[in-house]
C-alpha positions as CSV (number, residue, x, y, z in Angstrom):
1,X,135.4,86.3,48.6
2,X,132.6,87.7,50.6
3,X,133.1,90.6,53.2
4,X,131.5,91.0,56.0
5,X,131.1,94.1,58.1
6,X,130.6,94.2,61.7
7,X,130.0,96.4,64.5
8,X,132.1,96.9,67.6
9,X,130.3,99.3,70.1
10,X,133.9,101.4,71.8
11,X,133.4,101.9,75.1
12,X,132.5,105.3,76.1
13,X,134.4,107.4,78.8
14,X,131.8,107.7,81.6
15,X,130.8,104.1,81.1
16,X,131.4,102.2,84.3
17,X,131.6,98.5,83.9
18,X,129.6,96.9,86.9
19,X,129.5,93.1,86.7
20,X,127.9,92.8,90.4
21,X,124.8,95.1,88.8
22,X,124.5,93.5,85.6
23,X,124.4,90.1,87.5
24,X,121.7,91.3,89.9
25,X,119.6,93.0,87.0
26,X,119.6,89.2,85.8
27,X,118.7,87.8,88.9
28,X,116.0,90.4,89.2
29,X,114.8,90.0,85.6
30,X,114.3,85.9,86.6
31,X,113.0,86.0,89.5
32,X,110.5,89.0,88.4
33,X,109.6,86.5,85.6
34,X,108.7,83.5,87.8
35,X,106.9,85.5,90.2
36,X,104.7,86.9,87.2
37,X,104.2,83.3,86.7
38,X,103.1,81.9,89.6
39,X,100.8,84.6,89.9
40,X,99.2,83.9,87.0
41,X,98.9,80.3,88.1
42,X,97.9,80.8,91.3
43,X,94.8,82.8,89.3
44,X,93.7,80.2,87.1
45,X,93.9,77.9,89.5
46,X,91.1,80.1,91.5
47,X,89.0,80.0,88.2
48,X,89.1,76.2,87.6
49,X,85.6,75.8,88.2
50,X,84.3,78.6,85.6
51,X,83.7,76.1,82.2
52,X,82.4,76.7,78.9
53,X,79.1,74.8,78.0
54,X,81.4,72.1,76.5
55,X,83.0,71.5,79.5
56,X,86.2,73.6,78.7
57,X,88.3,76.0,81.4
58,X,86.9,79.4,80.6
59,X,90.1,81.2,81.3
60,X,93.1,80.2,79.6
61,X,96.6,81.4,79.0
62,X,97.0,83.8,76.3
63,X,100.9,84.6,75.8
64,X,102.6,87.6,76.7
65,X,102.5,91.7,76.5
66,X,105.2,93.5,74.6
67,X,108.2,93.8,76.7
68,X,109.0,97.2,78.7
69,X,111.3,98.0,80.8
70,X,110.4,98.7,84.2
71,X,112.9,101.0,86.0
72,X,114.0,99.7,89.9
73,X,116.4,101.2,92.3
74,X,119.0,98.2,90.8
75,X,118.5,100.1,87.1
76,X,116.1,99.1,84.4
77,X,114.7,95.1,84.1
78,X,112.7,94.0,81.0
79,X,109.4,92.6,81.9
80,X,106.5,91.2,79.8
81,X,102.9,90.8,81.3
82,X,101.5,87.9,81.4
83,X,97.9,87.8,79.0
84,X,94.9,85.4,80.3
85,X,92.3,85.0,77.6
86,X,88.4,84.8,78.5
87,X,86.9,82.5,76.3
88,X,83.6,82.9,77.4
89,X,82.7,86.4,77.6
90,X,80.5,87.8,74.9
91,X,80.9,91.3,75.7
92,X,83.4,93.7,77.8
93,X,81.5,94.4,80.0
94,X,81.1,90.5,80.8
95,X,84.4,90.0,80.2
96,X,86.6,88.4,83.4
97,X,90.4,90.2,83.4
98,X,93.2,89.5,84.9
99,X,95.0,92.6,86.7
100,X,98.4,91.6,88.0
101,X,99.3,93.1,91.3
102,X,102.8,92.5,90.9
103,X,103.0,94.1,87.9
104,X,100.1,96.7,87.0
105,X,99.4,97.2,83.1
106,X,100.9,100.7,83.3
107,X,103.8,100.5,85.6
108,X,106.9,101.8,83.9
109,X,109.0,102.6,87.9
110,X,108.5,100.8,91.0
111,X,107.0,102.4,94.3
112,X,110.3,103.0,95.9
113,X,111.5,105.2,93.2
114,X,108.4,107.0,92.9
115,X,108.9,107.4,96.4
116,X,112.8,108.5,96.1
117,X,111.9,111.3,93.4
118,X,110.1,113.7,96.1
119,X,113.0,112.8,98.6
120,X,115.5,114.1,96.2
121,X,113.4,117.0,95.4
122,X,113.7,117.8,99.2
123,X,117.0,117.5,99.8
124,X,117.2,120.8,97.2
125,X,118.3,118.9,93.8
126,X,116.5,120.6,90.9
127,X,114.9,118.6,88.3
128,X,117.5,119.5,85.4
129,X,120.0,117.2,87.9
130,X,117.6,114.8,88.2
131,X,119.3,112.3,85.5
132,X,123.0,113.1,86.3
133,X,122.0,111.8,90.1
134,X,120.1,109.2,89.2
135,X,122.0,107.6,86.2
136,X,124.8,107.2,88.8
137,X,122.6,105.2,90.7
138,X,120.8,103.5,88.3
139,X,122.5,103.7,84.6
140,X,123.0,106.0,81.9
141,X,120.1,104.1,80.3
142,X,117.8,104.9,83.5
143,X,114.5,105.6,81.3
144,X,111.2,107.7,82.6
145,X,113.0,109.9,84.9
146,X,113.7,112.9,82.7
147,X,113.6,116.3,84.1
148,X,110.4,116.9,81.8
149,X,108.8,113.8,83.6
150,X,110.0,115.1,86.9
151,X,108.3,118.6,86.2
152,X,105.5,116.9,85.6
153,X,105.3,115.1,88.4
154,X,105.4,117.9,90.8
155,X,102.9,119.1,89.1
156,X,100.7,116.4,89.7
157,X,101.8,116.6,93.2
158,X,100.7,120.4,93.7
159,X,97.2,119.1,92.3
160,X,97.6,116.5,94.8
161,X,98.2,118.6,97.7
162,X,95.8,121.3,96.8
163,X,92.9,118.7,96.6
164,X,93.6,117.5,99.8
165,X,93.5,120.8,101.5
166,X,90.5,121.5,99.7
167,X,88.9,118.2,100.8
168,X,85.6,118.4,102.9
169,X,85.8,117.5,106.3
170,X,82.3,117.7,107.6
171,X,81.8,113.9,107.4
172,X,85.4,112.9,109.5
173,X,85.5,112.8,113.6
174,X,88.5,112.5,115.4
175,X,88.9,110.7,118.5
176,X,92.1,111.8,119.8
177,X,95.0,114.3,117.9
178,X,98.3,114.6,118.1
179,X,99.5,118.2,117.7
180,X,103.5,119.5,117.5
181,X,105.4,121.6,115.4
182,X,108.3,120.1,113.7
183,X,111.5,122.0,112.0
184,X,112.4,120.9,108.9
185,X,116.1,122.6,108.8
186,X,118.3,125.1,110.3
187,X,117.4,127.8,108.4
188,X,113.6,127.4,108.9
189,X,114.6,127.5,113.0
190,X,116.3,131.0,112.2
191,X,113.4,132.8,111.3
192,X,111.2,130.5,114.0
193,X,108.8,128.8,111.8
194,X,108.4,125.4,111.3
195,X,105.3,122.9,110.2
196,X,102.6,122.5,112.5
197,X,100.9,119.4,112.2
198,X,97.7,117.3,113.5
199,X,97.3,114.0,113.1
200,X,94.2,112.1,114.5
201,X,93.0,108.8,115.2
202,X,89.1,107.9,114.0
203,X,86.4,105.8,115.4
204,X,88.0,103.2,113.2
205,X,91.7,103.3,115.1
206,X,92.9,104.3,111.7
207,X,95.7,107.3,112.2
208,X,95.0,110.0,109.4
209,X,97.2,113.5,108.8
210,X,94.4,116.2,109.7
211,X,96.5,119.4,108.5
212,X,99.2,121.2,108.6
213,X,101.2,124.5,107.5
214,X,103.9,126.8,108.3
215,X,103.9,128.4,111.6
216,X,105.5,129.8,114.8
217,X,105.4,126.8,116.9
218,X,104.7,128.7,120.4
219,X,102.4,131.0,118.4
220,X,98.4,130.7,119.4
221,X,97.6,132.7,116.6
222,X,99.7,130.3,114.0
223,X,97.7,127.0,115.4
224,X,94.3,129.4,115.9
225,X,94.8,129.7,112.2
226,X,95.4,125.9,111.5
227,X,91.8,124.7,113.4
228,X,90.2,127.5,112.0
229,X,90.8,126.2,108.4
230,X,89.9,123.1,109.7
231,X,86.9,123.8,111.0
232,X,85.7,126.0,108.2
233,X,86.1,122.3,106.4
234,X,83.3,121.2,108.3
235,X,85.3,119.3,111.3
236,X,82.7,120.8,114.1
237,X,83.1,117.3,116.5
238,X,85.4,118.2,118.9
239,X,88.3,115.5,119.5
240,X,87.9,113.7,123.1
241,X,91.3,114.2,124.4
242,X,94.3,116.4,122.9
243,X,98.6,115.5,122.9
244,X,101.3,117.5,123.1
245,X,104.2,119.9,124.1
246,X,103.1,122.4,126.9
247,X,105.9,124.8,125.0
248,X,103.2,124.6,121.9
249,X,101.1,128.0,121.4
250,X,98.3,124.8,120.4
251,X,96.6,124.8,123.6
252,X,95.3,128.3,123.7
253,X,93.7,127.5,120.7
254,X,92.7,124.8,121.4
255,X,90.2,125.7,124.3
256,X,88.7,129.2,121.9
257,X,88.0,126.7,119.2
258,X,87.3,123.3,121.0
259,X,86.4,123.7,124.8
260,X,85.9,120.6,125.6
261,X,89.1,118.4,124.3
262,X,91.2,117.4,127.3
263,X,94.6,117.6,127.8
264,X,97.4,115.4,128.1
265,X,101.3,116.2,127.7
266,X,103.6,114.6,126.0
267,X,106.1,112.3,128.2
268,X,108.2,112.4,125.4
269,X,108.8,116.0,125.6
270,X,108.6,116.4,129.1
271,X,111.2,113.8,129.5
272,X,113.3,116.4,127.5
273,X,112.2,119.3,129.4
274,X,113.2,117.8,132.4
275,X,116.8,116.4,131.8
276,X,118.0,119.1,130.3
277,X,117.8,121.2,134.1
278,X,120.3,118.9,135.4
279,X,123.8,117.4,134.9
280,X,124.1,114.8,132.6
281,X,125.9,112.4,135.0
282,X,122.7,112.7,136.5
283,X,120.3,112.3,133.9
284,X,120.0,108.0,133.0
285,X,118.8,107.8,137.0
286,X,116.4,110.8,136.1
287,X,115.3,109.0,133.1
288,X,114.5,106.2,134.8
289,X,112.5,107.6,138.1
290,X,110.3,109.0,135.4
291,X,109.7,106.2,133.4
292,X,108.5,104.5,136.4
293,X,106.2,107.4,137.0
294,X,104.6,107.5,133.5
295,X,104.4,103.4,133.1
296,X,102.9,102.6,137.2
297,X,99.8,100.7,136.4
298,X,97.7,103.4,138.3
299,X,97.3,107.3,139.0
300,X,97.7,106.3,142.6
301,X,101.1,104.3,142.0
302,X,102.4,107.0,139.5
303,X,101.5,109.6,142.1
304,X,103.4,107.8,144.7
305,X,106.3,107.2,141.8
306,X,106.0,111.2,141.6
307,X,106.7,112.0,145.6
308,X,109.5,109.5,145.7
309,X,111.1,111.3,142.4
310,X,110.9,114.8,144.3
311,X,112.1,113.0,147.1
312,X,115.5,111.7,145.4
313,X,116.1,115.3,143.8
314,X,113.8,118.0,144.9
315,X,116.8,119.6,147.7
316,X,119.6,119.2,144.9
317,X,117.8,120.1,141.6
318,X,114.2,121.8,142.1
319,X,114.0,123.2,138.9
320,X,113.4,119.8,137.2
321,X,110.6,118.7,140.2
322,X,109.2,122.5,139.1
323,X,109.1,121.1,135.7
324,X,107.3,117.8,136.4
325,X,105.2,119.4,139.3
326,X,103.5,122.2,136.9
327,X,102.3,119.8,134.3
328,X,101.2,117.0,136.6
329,X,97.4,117.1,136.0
330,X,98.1,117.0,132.4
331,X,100.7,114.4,132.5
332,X,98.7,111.9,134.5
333,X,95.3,112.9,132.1
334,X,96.0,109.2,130.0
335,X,94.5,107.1,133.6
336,X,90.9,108.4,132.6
337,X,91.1,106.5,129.1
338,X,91.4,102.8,128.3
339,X,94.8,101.2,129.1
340,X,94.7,99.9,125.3
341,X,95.2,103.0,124.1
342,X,97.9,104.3,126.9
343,X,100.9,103.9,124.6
344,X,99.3,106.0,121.6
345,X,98.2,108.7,123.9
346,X,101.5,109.7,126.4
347,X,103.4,110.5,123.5
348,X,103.1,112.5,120.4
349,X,105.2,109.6,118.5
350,X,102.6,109.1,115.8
351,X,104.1,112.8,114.6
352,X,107.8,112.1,115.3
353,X,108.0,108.7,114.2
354,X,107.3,110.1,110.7
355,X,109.3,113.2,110.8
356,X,112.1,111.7,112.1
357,X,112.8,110.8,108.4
358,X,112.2,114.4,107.2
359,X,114.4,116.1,109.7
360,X,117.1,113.3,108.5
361,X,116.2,113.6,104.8
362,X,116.7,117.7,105.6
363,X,119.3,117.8,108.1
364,X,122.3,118.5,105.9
365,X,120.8,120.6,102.8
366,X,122.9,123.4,101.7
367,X,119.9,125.3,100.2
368,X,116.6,126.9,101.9
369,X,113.0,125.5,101.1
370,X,110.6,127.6,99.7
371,X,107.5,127.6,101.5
372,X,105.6,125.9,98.5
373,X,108.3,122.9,98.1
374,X,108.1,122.7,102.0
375,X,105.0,121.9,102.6
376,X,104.2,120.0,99.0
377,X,107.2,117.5,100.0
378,X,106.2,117.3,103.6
379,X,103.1,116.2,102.0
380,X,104.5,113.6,100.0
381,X,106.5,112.0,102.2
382,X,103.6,111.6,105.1
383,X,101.3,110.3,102.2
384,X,103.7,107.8,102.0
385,X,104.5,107.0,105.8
386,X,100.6,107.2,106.0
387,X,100.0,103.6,104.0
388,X,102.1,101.8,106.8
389,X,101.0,104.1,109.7
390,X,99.4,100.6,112.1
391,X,96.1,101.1,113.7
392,X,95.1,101.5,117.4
393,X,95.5,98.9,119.6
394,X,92.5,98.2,121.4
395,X,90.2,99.9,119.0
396,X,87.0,98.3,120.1
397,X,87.3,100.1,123.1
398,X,87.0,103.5,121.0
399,X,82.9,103.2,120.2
400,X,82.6,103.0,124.3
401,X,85.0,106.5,124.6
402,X,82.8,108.6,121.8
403,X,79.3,107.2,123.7
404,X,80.9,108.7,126.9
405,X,81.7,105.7,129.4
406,X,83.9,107.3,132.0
407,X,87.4,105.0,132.8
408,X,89.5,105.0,135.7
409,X,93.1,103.6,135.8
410,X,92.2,102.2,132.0
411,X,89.4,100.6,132.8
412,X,85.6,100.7,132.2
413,X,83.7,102.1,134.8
414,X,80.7,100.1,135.5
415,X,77.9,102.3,137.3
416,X,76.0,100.0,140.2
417,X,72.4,99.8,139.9
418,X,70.4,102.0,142.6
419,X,68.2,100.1,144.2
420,X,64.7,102.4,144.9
421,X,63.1,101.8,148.4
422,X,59.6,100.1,148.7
C-alpha cells in the first residue's frame, strides 16, 4: 500500500480570517490584470502603422514579467508586467519600449502607501512599529515595509529635503506669496514656535512651496531670517503683491527686504479677528455683513458695504469696527489686481488648505516633534499636496501684472491716447 504524506498548515493565533479582504485582493488582482491589458492594447494599437520591410507589425506581444507582489492599502496583490517585443530594432538605443504607467518596472508599493509611511512617521510611531501597525492594516505578509526599509526611506527623504533647501533660486520669480505661520501641535504652541511658510504663485499660475522653517510667528526677526535665506538663494525679484495675517511679524520684514511688495490681508483671518470681539449670537449676521464687504464687485461698493457694517454695530460693539477699520487699506488692496485672480489673493487658503491635513494628522499625538522630523515631514506631506495644488485662474492676465498695467476694480486700465495740438 502506498502512503502518502500531506501537509496541513494549523492556524496560527494572531491570524485573523478576513473573507471580505481576501475577496477584494481577488477583485483587485483581476481587475489590475485587465487594466494591464488594455493598456497594452491600447499601445499596440498606437503603433499599428510601424512595419517591418516584409510588411509585419513591428511591435508585438512578448509574454509576461515574473510575478511580484505589489503591496496596496488592501494588502499585497500579485501582478505580472506585461512584455512588448520590438522586432525591428537593431540596437538599444533604437530600440522602441514599452513603459507601463499603471504599473512602472520597479514598483513594489503603490503611491498612497508611499504617501501613508511619512504620515505615520508624523503622528510619532517609530520605525521598529512600523510592521506591527501596518500588518494590522495590511497582513502579516505585508512585504517592503520593514523597519530597515522605513529607515531608509527617511533617509532618502532628509537627502530630499536638504537638496531642496539647497536649490538655486536665482532663475524663479514670484508673482504673488502667501505667507502664515502654522502650528503643528500643542506642544509646539507652548514654547510659541510654529512653521512659517511661503508659498508663491509664478508667471505660469503654477503654486510652488518657496520655504519654510521653524519660527515665532509674530516674530520679524524669525520671517527676516526666512527671506534672507531666500534671497541669499538668488530670489532678488521682488513679488508684486504680499498675503497674510496682520498678527504676522512677516510684514516688517517684508518691507527691509522687499520694499516694494504690496499688501493685502487675509479675509480669512480677519473674519476671525473680528468675530471673536463679539457674542456669538451675534456672529452669523457679522459673518455675513462682511462677506458682502469683501465679495461687492467694486472698492466703491465694498466701501459703501463697510459704512453700513459700522452702521449696524459700531454703537453696540466698536471694537470689532476698530478691527475692520485699522486694516481697511490692506483689506480692500485685491481691487487694484485682475478680478481673475480675486479669489487666490483675499485669502491665504493656498497655505491652509494644505495644512489643514497636518494640524489633523498632528492634532492628537502623544509625543513632541523634534525639530528635524518636523520640518522633514512637513516637507513630505506638501510635496505631496503640491502634485494636485490647481493653477491660477485667469493666468493669462499674469504677463500683463509683471509688465506693469495698472487695474482698477479688476480690470485693465486702458490709458487714452493724448492728442498733441497743431
Amino acid at each position: 500500500m502506498n502512503e502518502t504524506t500531506s501537509i496541513v498548515r494549523l492556524r496560527q493565533p494572531d491570524t485573523i480570517d478576513d473573507p471580505l479582504t481576501d475577496l477584494l485582493r481577488a477583485g483587485a488582482r483581476k481587475l489590475l490584470a485587465q487594466a494591464i491589458e488594455s493598456e497594452a492594447e491600447a499601445y499596440l494599437a498606437s503603433m499599428r502603422d510601424l512595419k517591418l520591410p516584409d510588411g509585419r507589425e513591428r511591435l508585438v506581444r512578448h509574454g509576461h514579467g515574473p510575478e511580484r507582489m505589489l503591496q496596496t492599502c488592501i494588502g499585497p496583490v500579485a501582478v505580472r508586467r506585461v512584455k512588448i517585443r520590438d522586432r525591428g530594432a537593431t540596437d538599444d538605443a533604437d530600440r522602441i519600449r514599452f513603459t507601463s504607467a499603471i504599473l512602472p518596472k520597479w514598483a513594489r508599493r503603490t503611491k498612497s502607501l508611499d504617501a501613508l509611511l511619512p504620515i505615520l512617521y508624523l503622528r510619532g510611531l517609530s520605525t521598529g512599529d512600523f510592521q506591527e501597525a501596518l500588518s494590522a492594516l495590511l497582513g502579516q505578509d505585508a512585504p517592503n515595509l520593514s523597519p530597515s526599509v522605513v529607515t531608509r526611506l527617511t533617509g532618502e527623504w532628509q537627502g530630499e529635503y536638504e537638496r531642496w533647501q539647497a536649490r538655486d533660486l536665482s532663475a524663479r520669480r514670484y508673482v504673488y506669496v502667501w505667507a502664515d505661520g502654522v502650528y503643528l501641535q500643542a506642544r509646539m504652541a507652548d514654547q510659541a514656535e510654529c512653521i512659517l511658510v511661503l508659498i508663491g504663485a509664478t508667471p505660469e499660475g503654477r503654486k510652488e512651496l518657496i520655504g519654510f522653517q521653524a519660527g515665532v510667528r509674530e516674530s520679524a526677526q524669525s520671517w527676516r531670517e526666512l527671506l534672507v535665506e531666500i534671497k541669499r538663494r538668488g530670489l532678488s525679484i521682488a513679488p508684486h503683491i504680499a498675503v497674510g495675517d496682520g498678527a504676522l511679524g512677516f510684514w516688517k520684514a517684508l518691507d527691509e527686504l522687499f520694499p516694494g511688495t504690496h499688501h493685502q490681508r487675509c479675509w480669512l483671518h480677519k473674519t476671525a479677528n473680528v468675530l471673536n470681539k463679539v457674542p456669538k449670537s451675534v456672529q452669523p449676521g457679522m459673518k455675513g455683513a462682511l462677506r458682502e464687504i469683501y465679495l461687492a464687485p467694486t472698492r466703491a461698493q465694498a466701501e459703501v458695504a463697510l459704512d453700513l457694517f459700522e452702521d449696524a454695530y459700531g454703537a453696540r460693539y466698536p471694537k470689532a469696527v476698530e478691527c475692520l477699520r485699522k486694516d481697511q487699506r490692506a483689506l480692500l488692496a485685491f481691487f487694484d489686481w485682475p478680478a481673475e485672480h480675486w479669489i487666490h489673493l483675499r485669502t491665504t487658503n493656498p497655505i491652509e488648505s494644505v495644512f489643514a491635513t497636518v494640524r489633523h494628522r498632528t492634532v492628537r499625538t502623544k509625543g513632541a516633534l523634534s525639530p528635524t522630523t518636523a520640518r522633514l515631514m512637513v516637507f513630505k506631506l506638501i510635496m505631496a499636496a503640491a502634485k494636485t495644488w490647481r493653477r491660477l485662474m485667469g493666468e493669462n492676465q499674469l504677463p500683463k501684472v509683471i509688465a506693469g498695467v495698472r487695474f482698477q476694480d479688476g480690470s485693465e486700465v486702458i490709458p487714452l491716447p493724448t492728442n498733441s495740438a497743431a
